[in-house]
Each structure stands twice: as structure tokens, then as C-alpha cells.
C-alpha positions in Angstrom: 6.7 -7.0 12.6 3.8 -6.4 10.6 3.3 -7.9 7.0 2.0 -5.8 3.6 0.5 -8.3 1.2 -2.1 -8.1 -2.5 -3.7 -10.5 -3.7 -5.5 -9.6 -6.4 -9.3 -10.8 -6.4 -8.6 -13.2 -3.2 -8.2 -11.0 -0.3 -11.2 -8.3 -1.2 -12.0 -5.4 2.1 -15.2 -4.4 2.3 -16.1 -0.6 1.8 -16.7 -0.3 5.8 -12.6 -1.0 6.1 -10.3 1.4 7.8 -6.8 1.5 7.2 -4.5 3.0 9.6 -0.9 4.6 8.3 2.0 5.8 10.9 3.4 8.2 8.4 2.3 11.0 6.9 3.4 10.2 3.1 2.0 6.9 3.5 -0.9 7.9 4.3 -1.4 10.8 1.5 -0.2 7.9 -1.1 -3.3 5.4 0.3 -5.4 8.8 0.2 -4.4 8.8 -3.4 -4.4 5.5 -4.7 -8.4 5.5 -3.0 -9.4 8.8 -4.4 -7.9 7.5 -7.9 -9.9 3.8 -7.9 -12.7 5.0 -6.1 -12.7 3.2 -3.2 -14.9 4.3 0.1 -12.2 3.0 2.6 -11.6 5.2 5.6 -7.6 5.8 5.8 -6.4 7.7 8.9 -3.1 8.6 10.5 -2.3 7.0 14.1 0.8 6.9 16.4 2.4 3.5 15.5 1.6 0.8 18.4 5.6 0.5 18.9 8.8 1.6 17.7 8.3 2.0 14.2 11.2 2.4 11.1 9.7 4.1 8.0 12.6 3.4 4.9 12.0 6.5 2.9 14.3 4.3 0.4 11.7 1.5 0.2 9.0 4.1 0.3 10.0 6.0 -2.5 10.2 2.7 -4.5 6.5 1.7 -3.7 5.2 5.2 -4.2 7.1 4.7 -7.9 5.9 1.7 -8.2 2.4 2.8 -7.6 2.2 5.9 -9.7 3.5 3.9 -12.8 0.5 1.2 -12.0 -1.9 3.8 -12.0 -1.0 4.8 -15.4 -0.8 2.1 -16.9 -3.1 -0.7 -15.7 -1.9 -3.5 -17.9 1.6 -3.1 -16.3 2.9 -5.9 -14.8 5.1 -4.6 -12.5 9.4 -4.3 -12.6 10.7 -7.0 -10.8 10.7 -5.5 -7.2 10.7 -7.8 -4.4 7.4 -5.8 -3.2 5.2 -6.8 -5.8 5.4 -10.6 -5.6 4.1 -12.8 -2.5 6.2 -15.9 -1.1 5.7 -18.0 1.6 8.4 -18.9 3.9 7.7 -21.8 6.2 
């Protein structure tokens, strides 16, 4: 299971980071979102390391998400589980 997480301002990657997508949409949304905030990261496609379960539902909703962010950058989000962090333990 892997784990998607922002922080804002706590969890900061350096400009040497790669980020690795399994699908292609992903990875043309992260290609985005970098060319649009000017970041330096490297984002690449590889083969996921194991079975892997893309929701194009779930995508969909982040890449909306997303878009609506970039345009507006004092928007605070719509409520979406995805834009919150919890800890469970």
C-alpha cells in the first residue's frame, strides 16, 4: 500500500527529487502541476513495483481538485477526503 500525503511548508523535497508515477495521466498531471509552480523535480513514468489499481474515479477528482487550486491559490479546498491528513493509530 503506498501513502499520498502534503503538508504544506513541513515536508519540503529538494530540487534534486525524483518522483516516479505508474500511470500515464498521473504522470502528465505532476508534469503539469511542476511546469505551472516551477519546480525542478525530475517526474518519470516506471512499471509499478506490484500489482497496481489506478481509480480513474479518484483520479479524475484530484486532477479537479488540482486544476481549481491552480487557479485560485487562496482556495481552500472542497471538502474531499484527499485534501486533509489524519492519523490513524
Amino acid at each position: 500500500m503506498m501513502t499520498e500525503f502534503v503538508v504544506e511548508h513541513e515536508f519540503i523535497l529538494p530540487d534534486d527529487s525524483q518522483l516516479f508515477y505508474y500511470h500515464k495521466e498521473a504522470l502528465n498531471l505532476a508534469k503539469s502541476i511542476a511546469e505551472h509552480i516551477e519546480i525542478p523535480w525530475q517526474i518519470k513514468l516506471q512499471p509499478p513495483p506490484g500489482d497496481y489499481n489506478c481509480s480513474f474515479e479518484y483520479a479524475s477528482a484530484v486532477e479537479e481538485f488540482i486544476n481549481q487550486a491552480l487557479l485560485d491559490p487562496n482556495w481552500k479546498g472542497d471538502g474531499l477526503g484527499f485534501n486533509r491528513v489524519s492519523h490513524h493509530g
